[in-house]
C-alpha positions as CSV (number, residue, x, y, z in Angstrom):
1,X,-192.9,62.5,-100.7
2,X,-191.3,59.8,-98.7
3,X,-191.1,56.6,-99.3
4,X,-193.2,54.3,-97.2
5,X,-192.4,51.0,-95.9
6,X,-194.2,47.7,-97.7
7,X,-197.7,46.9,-95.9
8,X,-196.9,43.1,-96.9
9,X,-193.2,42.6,-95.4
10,X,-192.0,46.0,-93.6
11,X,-189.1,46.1,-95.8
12,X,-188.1,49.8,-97.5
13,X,-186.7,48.7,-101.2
14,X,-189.7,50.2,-103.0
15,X,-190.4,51.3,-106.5
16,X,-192.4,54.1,-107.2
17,X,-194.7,54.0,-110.4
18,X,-196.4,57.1,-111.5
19,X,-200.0,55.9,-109.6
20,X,-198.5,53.3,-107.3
21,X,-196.0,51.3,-104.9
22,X,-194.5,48.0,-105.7
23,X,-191.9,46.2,-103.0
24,X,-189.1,44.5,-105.0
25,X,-188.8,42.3,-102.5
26,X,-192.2,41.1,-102.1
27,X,-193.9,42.3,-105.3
28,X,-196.6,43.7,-102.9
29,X,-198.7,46.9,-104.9
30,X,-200.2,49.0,-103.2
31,X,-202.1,52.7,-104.2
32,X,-199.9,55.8,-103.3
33,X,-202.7,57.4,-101.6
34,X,-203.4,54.5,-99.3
35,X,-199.5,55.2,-98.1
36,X,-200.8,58.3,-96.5
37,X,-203.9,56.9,-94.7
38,X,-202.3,53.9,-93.1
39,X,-199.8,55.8,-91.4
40,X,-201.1,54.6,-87.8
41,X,-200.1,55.1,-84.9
42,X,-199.5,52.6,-81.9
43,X,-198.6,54.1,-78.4
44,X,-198.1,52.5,-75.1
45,X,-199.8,53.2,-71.3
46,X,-197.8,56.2,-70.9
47,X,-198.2,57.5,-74.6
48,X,-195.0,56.3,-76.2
49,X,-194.8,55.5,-79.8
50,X,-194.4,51.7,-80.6
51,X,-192.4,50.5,-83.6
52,X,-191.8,46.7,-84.5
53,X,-188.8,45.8,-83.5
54,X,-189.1,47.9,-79.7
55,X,-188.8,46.2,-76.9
56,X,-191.6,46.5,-74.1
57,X,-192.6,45.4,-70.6
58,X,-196.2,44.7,-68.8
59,X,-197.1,47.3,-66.6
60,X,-199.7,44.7,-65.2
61,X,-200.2,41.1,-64.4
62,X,-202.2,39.6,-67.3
63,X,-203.8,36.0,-66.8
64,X,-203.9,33.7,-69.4
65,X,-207.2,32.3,-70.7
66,X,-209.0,30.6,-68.1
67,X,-205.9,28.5,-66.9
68,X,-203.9,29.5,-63.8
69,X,-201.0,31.1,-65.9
70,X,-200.5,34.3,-64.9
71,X,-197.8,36.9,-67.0
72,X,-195.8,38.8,-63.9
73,X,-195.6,43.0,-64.1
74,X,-192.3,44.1,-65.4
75,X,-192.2,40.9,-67.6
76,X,-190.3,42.0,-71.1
77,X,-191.3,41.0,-74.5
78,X,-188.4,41.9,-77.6
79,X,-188.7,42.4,-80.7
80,X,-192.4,43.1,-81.2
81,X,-194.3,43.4,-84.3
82,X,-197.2,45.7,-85.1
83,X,-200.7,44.1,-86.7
84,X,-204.2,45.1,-87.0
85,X,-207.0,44.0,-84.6
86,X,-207.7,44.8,-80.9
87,X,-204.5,43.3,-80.1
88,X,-202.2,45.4,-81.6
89,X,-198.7,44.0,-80.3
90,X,-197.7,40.7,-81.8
91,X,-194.7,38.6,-79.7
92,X,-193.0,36.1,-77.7
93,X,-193.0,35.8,-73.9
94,X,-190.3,32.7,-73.0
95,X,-191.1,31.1,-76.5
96,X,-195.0,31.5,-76.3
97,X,-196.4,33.3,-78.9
98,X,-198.4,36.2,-77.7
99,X,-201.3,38.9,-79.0
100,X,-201.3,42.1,-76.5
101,X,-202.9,45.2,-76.3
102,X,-200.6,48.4,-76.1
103,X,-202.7,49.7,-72.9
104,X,-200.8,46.9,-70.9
105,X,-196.6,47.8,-71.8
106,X,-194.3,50.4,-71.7
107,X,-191.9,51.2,-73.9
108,X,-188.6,50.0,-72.3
């Protein structure tokens, strides 16, 4: 079995007890059985695999809320993070903190 990476903080220094998971760093348990059901996948509009930390680019222009903003095509985000919701890409667009969906990047 491999180890997984914390839920809590996405770092790998893990201890394994005999029924569970515990980060060193974060002191985050979690069951060992859970490890294998949140293994979840996150892919882009061409069906790439996302990982925090990639780097990605709007395939679209995306308007922001009801203002006149508007986010340009080809526009790169770095460094993303992964989260739960109907957002799943968490990251900053010149400083702004943004929530997309994966159906709207590529992997670049």
């Amino acid at each position: 079995m491999t180890k997984p990476t914390c839920p809590a903080c996405s770092l790998d220094d893990l201890l394994s007890l005999s029924d569970h998971w515990e980060c060193a760093t974060c002191g985050h348990e979690w069951p060992k059985e859970a490890a294998a059901e949140s293994a979840r996948v996150v892919k882009d509009a061409f069906g790439n695999a996302l990982a925090d930390g990639d780097t990605v680019a709007l395939i679209k222009d995306l308007k922001l809320g009801s203002g006149s903003q508007v986010l340009k095509s080809g526009t790169k985000a770095k460094s993303i993070r992964l989260v739960d919701g109907d957002h799943e890409i968490s990251c900053k667009i010149e400083g702004q903190p943004m929530a997309l969906k994966a159906c709207f990047v590529k992997k670049a």
